[in-house]
C-alpha positions, 0 to 999 in steps of 0.5 A: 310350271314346265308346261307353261313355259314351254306354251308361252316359248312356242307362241313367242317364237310364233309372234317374232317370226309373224313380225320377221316376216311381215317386216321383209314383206314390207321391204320387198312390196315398196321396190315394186314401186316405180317410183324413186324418191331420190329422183323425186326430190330432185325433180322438186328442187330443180322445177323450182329453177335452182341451179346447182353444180354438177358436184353439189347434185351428186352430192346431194343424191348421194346424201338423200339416198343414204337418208331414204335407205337407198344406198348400197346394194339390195342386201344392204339396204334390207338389214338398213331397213331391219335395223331401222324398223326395229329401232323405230327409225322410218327415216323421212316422209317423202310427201313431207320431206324432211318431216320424219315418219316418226313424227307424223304417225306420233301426231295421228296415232293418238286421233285414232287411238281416240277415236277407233278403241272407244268405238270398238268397245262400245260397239262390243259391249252393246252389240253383245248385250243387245245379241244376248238378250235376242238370243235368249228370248230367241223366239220373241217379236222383238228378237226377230226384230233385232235381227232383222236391223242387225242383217240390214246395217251389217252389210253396208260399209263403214264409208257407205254409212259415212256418206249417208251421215254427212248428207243427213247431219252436215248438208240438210241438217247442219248439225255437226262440222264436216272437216278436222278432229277440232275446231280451228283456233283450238290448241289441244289440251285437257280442258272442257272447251277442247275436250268438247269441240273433239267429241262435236268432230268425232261423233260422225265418224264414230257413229258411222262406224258404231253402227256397222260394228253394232251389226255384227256384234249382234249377229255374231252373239245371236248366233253364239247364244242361240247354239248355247240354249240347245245345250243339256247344262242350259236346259238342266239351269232352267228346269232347276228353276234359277233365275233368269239374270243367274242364267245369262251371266253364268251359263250364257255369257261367260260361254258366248264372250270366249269366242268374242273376246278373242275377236276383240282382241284382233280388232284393237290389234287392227285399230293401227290400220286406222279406219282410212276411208272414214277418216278420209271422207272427214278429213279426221287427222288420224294414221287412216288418212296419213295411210290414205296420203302415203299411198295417193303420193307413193310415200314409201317411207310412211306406208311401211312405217304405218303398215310395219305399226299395225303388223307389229299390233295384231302380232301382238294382240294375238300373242296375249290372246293366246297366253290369257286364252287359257286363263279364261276358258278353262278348256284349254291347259297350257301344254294340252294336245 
């Protein structure tokens, strides 16, 4: 028991110092910035031709620099920030002032949530599949074959395949919406209606990323199952005559999917980022294209709170796959050297 308790201490001490430190690099990056929100708003309101008393200005500087974190010195405003990140606390959205940055990543999130864990996991699980079985008949046509289309769609970028959706499915055969998660006049709810106006806007951003994803997955697993069939213990399965399906569950795949679990894991962790190209080139309502506008508009607020989101995911992704590691491959112990 000792020995478990003294793994899981080393790696949680890792992960609150992960975050610790991407949290203050969050706070540095943004004063690099030459922009000042303040000074910003400001300029808004007075171009719209208010006028305002001298005193009522510097009051009204004074109580924004307050709301933006700005107040004080650099000092202040740093353990202003901590307190803020780690209670969840952004403070407003300069581009959408005075929406809060809470509110607006708790509308995208789910968009994205929606959109990017479904496709990962079903470009892992067929990816896999499809990797395993061309590694396994390794030295047949059609495993050539998948290998081939894996190395072809593996290097084009997700936006890429993206532009090349839309100009087949949306202008020369108009088959699917170009812009939004749903159609307009639509409230979201759990009926059938709605459920089936999201997966008609979803699909092409899905497919476009599906296909990138299915690329590597194939390629990754290929290559894992290919190195595991020169292996003695696969020989010595063949050659006692067990079953074809026997052996690629129990001595393929249970060998293969270490490794592309933990990578799993990293790309969940990473669904925070958003697929910000993707959601921006269809106008998808998820934390990509709110990421996209926090920085077309230098909303400083908005960008550490996303970034602050997805440090906080990964960190936290790799945390559990270090604790579970050893719970699935039984090569690694808790406490081992």
């Amino acid at each position: 028991m000792r020995p478990i308790i003294k793994y899981a201490a080393s790696r949680l001490v890792s992960y609150l110092l992960t975050i610790f430190i991407g949290i203050t690099l969050c706070f540095i990056f943004p004063r690099f910035v030459p922009i000042d929100p303040v000074t910003t708003i400001l300029s808004r309101t007075t171009q719209t031709g208010a006028f305002m008393e001298p005193e009522a200005f510097r009051a009204m500087r004074e109580t924004l620099l307050e709301t933006f974190g700005l107040k004080g010195s650099l000092q202040e405003q740093y353990f202003n920030f901590l307190r803020r990140a780690f209670t969840g606390d952004f403070g407003p959205s300069l581009s959408a002032y005075p929406s809060k940055v809470n509110d607006i990543i708790a509308r995208s999130l789910p968009w994205t949530l929606g959109l990017l864990f479904s496709v990962s996991l079903i470009s892992w699980v067929f990816g896999n599949l499809i990797g395993l079985l061309a590694g396994y008949y390794k030295d047949r046509k059609i495993s050539k074959t998948l290998e081939l289309f894996a190395m072809v769609i593996y290097p084009i970028p997700y936006y890429v395949m993206a532009l090349i959706l839309i100009f087949v499915f949306i202008f020369w055969l108009p088959l699917f919406p170009l812009m939004g998660a749903h159609a307009i006049g639509f409230k979201p709810s759990l009926s059938l209606e709605f459920l089936l106006t999201v997966l008609r806007h979803s699909f092409l951003p899905a497919l476009s990323i599906v296909i990138v994803n299915l690329g590597w997955w194939i390629l990754s697993m290929r290559a894992l199952s290919t190195r595991i069939s020169e292996e003695d213990f696969v020989r010595f399965a063949i050659v006692k005559g067990l079953r074809t399906r026997v052996i690629l569950v129990r001595y393929y795949m249970r060998n293969a999917l270490l490794p592309q679990i933990t990578q799993l894991a990293m790309t969940l962790g990473n669904i925070f980022n958003g697929a910000i190209l993707t959601e921006y080139l269809f106008a998808y309502p998820g934390i990509g294209a709110m990421l996209w506008w926090a920085v077309s508009s230098a909303d400083v607020n908005l960008m550490m709170g996303i970034v602050t989101l997805s440090i906080i995911a990964v960190s936290t992704s790799a945390l559990l796959i270090d604790l579970i590691y050893p719970l699935i491959d039984p090569r690694i112990r808790y406490g081992s050297k």
